[in-house]
C-alpha positions as CSV (number, residue, x, y, z in Angstrom):
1,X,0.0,0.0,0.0
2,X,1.1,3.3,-1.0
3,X,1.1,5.6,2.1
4,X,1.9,8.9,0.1
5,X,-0.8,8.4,-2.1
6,X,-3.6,7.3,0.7
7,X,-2.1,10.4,2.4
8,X,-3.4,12.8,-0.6
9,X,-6.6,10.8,-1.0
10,X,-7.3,12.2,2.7
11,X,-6.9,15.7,1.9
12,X,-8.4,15.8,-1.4
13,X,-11.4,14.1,0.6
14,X,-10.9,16.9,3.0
15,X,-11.0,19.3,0.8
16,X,-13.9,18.4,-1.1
17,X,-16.4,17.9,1.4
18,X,-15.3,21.4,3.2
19,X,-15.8,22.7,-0.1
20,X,-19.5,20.9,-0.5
21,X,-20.6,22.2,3.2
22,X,-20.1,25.8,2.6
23,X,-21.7,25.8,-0.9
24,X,-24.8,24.6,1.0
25,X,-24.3,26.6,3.9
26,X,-23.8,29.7,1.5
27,X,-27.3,28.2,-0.2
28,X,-29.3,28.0,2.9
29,X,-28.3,31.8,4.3
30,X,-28.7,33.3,0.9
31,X,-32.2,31.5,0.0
32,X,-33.4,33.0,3.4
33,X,-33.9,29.1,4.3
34,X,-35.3,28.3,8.1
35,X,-32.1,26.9,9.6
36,X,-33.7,25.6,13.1
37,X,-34.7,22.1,11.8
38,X,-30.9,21.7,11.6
39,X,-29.7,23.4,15.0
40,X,-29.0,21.1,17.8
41,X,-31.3,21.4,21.0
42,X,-29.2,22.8,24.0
């Protein structure tokens, strides 16, 4: 097994989904959307 390349599959992975959650973050506060279905209850 190639460590080096397992190693960049992680931050390609990484970077991907961080890029994924703020386009639908950005979506949700620009559509005006009603973000407390998704908050946690304190």
């Amino acid at each position: 097994m190639q460590w080096h390349g397992f190693v960049q599959f992680l931050k390609y992975a990484f970077v991907m989904i961080t890029g994924l959650t703020v386009l639908v973050g950005l979506h949700l506060i620009i559509e005006d959307h009603d973000l407390r279905p998704f908050f946690f209850p304190l």
